[in-house]
Structure formats: structure tokens, C-alpha cells
C-alpha positions as CSV (number, residue, x, y, z in Angstrom):
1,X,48.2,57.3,-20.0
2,X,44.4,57.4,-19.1
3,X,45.1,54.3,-16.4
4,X,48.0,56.9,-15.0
5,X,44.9,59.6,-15.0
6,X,42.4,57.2,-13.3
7,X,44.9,56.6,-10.5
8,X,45.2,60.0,-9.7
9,X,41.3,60.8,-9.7
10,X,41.0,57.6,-7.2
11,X,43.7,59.4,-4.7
12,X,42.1,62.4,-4.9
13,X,38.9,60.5,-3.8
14,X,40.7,58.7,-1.2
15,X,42.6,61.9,0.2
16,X,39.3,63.8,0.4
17,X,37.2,61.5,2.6
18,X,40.2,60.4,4.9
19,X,39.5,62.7,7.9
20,X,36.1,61.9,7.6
21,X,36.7,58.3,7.9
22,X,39.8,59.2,10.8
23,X,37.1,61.3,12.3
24,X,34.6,58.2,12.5
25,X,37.4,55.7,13.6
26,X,38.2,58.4,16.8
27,X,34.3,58.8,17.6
28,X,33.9,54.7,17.9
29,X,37.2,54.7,19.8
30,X,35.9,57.0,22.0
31,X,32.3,54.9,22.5
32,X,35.0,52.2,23.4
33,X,36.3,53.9,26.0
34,X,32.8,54.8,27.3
35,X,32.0,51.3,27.2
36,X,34.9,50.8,29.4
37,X,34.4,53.6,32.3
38,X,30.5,52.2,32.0
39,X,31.3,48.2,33.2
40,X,34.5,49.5,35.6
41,X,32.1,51.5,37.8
42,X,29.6,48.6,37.6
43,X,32.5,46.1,38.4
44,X,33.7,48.7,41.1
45,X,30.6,49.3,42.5
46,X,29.5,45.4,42.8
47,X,33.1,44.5,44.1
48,X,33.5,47.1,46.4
49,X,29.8,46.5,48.1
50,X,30.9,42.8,49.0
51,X,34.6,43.4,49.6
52,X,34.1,46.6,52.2
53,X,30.4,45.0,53.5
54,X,30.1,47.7,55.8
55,X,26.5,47.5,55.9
56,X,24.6,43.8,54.7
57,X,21.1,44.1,53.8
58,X,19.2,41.8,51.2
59,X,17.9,44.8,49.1
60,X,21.6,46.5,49.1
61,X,23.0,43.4,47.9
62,X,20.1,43.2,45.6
63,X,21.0,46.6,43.8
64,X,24.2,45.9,43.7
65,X,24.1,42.9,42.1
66,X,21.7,44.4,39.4
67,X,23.8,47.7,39.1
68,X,26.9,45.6,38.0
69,X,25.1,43.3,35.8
70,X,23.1,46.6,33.9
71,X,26.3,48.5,33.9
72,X,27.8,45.0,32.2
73,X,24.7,44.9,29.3
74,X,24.6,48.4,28.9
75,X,28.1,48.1,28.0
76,X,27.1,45.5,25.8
77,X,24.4,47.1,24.1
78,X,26.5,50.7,22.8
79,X,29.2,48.3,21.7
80,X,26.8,47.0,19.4
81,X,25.4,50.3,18.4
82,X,29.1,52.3,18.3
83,X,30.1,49.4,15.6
84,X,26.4,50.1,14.1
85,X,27.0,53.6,14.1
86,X,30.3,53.2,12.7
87,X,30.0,51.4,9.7
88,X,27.0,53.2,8.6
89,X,28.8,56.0,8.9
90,X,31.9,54.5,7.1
91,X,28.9,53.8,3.8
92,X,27.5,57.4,4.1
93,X,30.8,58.8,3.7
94,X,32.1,56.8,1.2
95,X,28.2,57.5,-0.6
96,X,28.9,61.7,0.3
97,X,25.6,61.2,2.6
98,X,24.8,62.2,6.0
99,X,22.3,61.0,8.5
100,X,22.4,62.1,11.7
101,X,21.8,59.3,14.7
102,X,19.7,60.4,16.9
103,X,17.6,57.5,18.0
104,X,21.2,55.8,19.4
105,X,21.5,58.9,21.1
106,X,18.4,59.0,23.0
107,X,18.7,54.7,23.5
108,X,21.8,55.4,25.2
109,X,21.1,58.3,27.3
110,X,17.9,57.2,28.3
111,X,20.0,53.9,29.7
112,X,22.4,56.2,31.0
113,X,19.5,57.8,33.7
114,X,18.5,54.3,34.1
115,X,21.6,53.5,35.3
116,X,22.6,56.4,37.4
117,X,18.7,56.0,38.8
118,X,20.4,53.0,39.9
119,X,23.5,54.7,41.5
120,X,20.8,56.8,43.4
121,X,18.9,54.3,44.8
122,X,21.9,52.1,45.8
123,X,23.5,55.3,48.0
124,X,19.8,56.3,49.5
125,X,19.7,52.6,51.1
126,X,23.3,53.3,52.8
């Protein structure tokens, strides 16, 4: 009977940090999809500038070339830190600890103004 009695202790355990852990799986799903808006508009941006070619000057190109390839690492670089982020987060839960993560935080949003620097300057050379 005490193996029937460990069982139900380990369930209990189990049952109590499963929204935590959902919680985590939904927060990297939803770096994912970041990821995934992040390269489109660099793709979108890049294609669009040498599909439509309205207006051809070296530095244009230039940007645009570097705005896709940026947009392309930066998506790169918070896939690495969601899956980081995640499965420290999957250890501190299963350890009942919490750290928050701020320097990925300020990483990523500091590459975000990069990037939409980048937007700027692309649409003031028009």
C-alpha cells in the first residue's frame, strides 16, 4: 500500500505544476510566432523593394538588403533565447523557483529599436 500512496503524492506534484509548465509552453509558442512576424516583414520588406523597384538607388538597396538579413538573425537570435528562456523556466518550476528574465528582455527590445531604426531610415530615403 505505501507504493499506492507514493503514486498519489507524485500526481499531486504533477497536477500542481501543470499550468505552470502549460503556461511556459504558450509563452515560447508565442516568442515563435514573434519570430515569425519578425523575418516575414524582413522577407516582405527586402522582396517587395526589388519586386516593385519604384525607385533604384545603391543606399536603398543597401538598407534593404541589411533590413532583411537583421530581421533574419534577429529572428535567429530570440529563437535561441525563447528555448533558453524556456527550459530554464521548465527547471525553476519543477525546483518551485522563480527568476525573472530581464536581461533577454532588454537584448531583445533593444534589437527591436535597432530594427525599426532600420524601418525608419529605409522609408526617409523614399
Amino acid at each position: 500500500m505505501k507504493w499506492l500512496k507514493q503514486g498519489d503524492d507524485m500526481d499531486k506534484n504533477q497536477l500542481k505544476y501543470a499550468q505552470q509548465h502549460l503556461a511556459n509552453e504558450r509563452t515560447f509558442l508565442a516568442w515563435i510566432r514573434t519570430v515569425i512576424a519578425i523575418v516575414g516583414v524582413g522577407f516582405l520588406t527586402t522582396s517587395l523593394h526589388f519586386t516593385i523597384g519604384v525607385h533604384r538607388d545603391v543606399r536603398i538597396d543597401l538598407i534593404s538588403i541589411v533590413l532583411g538579413m537583421f530581421a533574419c538573425a534577429l529572428g535567429l537570435i530570440i529563437t535561441v533565447l525563447a528555448t533558453i528562456a524556456y527550459l530554464q523556466k521548465k527547471r525553476q518550476i519543477n525546483q518551485g523557483i522563480f527568476q525573472a528574465s530581464g536581461a533577454n528582455v532588454v537584448l531583445i527590445a533593444l534589437f527591436m529599436v535597432i530594427l525599426l531604426g532600420m524601418i525608419v531610415l529605409y522609408f526617409s530615403f523614399l
